[in-house]
N, C-alpha and C positions, 0 to 999 in steps of 0.2 A: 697583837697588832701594835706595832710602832707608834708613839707620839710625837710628832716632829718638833713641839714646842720644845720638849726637853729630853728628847730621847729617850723616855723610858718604853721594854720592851717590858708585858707580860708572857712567858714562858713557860708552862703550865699553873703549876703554884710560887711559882720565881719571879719576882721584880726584877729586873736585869737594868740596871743604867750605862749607858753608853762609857766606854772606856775601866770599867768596873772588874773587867775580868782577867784572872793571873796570868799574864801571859808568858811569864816564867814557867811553871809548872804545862802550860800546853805544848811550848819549846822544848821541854823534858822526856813527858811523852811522843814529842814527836821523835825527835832524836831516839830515842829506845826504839820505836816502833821499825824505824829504818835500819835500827842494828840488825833487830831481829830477822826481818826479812832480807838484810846482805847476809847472814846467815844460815839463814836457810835453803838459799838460794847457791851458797859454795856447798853445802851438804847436799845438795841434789845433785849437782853438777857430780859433786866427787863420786856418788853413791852409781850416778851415769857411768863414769867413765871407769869404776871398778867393775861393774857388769857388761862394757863393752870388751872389756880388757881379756874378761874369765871366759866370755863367749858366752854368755846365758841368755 
C-alpha cells in the first residue's frame, strides 16, 4: 500500500521508495527481451516458408 506523504511502497518484504529503482538495468532487459522475440519471430517465419517451399 502506497504512502503519499512520502511515497513509500511495501512490496512483499521490499521497502520500495519512489524513483529508487535501476532503470538502466530494466532498459536492458527490455531491449533483450525485444531481441529475443524479433528472433524468434524471423525463425518461425523462415522455418514457415522452408516448409511451404518443400511442400509438407
Amino acid at each position: 500500500m502506497a504512502d503519499k506523504d512520502n511515497e513509500i511502497e511495501l512490496i512483499g518484504d521490499f521497502v520500495v521508495e519512489h524513483g529508487d529503482m535501476n532503470i538502466e538495468e530494466h532498459e536492458k532487459t527490455f531491449e533483450a527481451f525485444i531481441r529475443f522475440v524479433t528472433w524468434a519471430v524471423v525463425s518461425i517465419l523462415i522455418v514457415l516458408i522452408f516448409l511451404a517451399l518443400v511442400g509438407a
